[in-house]
N, C-alpha and C positions, 0 to 999 in steps of 0.2 A: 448569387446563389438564391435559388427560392424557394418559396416554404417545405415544398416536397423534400427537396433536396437536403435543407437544414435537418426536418423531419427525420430522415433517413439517418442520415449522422448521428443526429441525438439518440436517437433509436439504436443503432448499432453501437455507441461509447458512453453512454451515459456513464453505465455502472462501473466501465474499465477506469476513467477518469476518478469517479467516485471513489471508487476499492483504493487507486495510486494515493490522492491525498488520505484517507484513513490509515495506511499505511506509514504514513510520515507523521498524523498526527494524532493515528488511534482516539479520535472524536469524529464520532460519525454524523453530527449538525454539522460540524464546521467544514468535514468531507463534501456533507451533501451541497452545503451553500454555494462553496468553491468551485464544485463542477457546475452548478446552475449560472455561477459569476462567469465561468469559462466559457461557458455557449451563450452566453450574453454577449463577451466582449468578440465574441467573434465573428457572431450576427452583425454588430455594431460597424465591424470592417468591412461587410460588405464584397467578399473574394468572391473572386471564380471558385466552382464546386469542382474539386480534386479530391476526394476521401486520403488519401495517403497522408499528402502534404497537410490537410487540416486537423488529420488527426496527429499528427509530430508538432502543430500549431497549438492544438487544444493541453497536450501535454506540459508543452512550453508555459502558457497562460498561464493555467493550473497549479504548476510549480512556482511562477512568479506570485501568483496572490498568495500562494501557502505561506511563501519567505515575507512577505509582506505584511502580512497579516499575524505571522509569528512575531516580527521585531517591533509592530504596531502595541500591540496586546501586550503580550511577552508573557502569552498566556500559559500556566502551568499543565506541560501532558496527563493525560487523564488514560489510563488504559487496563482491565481488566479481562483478563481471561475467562468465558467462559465453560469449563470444560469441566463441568460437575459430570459425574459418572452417572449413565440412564440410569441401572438398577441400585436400588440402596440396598444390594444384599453383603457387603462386604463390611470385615470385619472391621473393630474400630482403628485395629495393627494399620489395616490396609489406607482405609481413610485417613489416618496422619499419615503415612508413607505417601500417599498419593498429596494429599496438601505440601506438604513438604518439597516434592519434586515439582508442583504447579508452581510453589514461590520462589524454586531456584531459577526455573526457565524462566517466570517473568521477569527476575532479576538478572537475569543472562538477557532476555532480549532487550529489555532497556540500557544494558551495558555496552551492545552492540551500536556501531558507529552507524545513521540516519541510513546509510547508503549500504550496507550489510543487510541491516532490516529490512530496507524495503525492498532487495533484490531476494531476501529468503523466504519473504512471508505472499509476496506473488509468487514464487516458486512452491511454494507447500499450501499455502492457504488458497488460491485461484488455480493452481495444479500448469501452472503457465510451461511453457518447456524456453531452456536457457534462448536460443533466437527470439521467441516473442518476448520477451523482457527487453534483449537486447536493443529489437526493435521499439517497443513504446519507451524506453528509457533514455535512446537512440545513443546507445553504446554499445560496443565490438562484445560479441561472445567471450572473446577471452577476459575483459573487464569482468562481464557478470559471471563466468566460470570462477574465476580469482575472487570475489566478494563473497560467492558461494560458499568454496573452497574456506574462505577465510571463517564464516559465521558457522559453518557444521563443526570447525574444530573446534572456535570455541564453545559454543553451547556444548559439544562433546565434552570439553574440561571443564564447563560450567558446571554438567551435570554428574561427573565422575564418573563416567559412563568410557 
């Protein structure tokens, strides 16, 4: 592969690789590190330039150093929401209602199983539609429909909604 070509690559996944690890570890250093160690070790391989295949490679890596780097450390997740409201014209009723429901969901989504989260939150947070997850995730639609499926009900009963 050569520079242009690596270039390109990086250029086109950087941030997809970056977003999948935050996703899993809601630490956006350890995110960023991870995808820089991922196109590292892939340069270091030396392949023939196939975008498809390399990026199903970069994924692979990626998720190898997260789980590695998780049971190395066995570092505590760190994640906060932030969804403070633009205007502060609401009352203070409104302000604990809304606090209130920000620390059900975050407590709903840490409750949610590794593989729930990170199929719900590239689906709502990157706006992904269920094939492109499927594909970077390189799992069948119906898994990520099912995981889907799975994490609206509960955040639904999370939220009493």
């Amino acid at each position: 592969m050569t520079q242009e070509e690596f270039k390109l690559l990086f250029d086109n996944h950087f941030d997809s690789i970056r977003n999948y690890i935050y996703y899993r570890s809601r630490d956006e250093e350890l995110a960023t590190d991870i995808a820089q160690d991922s196109f590292m070790k892939l340069w270091e391989k030396n392949l023939d330039f196939d975008e498809k295949p390399l990026r199903s490679l970069l994924y692979k890596i990626a998720g190898d150093l997260f789980i590695s780097k998780y049971r190395r450390e066995k570092v505590a997740q760190k994640y906060l929401v932030k969804l403070e409201p633009a205007v502060d014209n609401h009352t203070p009723e409104d302000q604990l209602a809304y606090k209130e429901l920000k620390t059900k969901y975050e407590t709903a989504l840490e409750e949610l199983s590794e593989k729930q989260r990170t199929v719900f939150l590239m689906s709502r947070m990157e706006g992904l539609k269920y094939q492109e997850i499927a594909d970077r995730l390189e799992l069948s639609v119906k898994a990520v429909e099912k995981r889907m499926s799975y994490a609206l009900s509960y955040l639904r009963n999370a939220l009493g909604r």
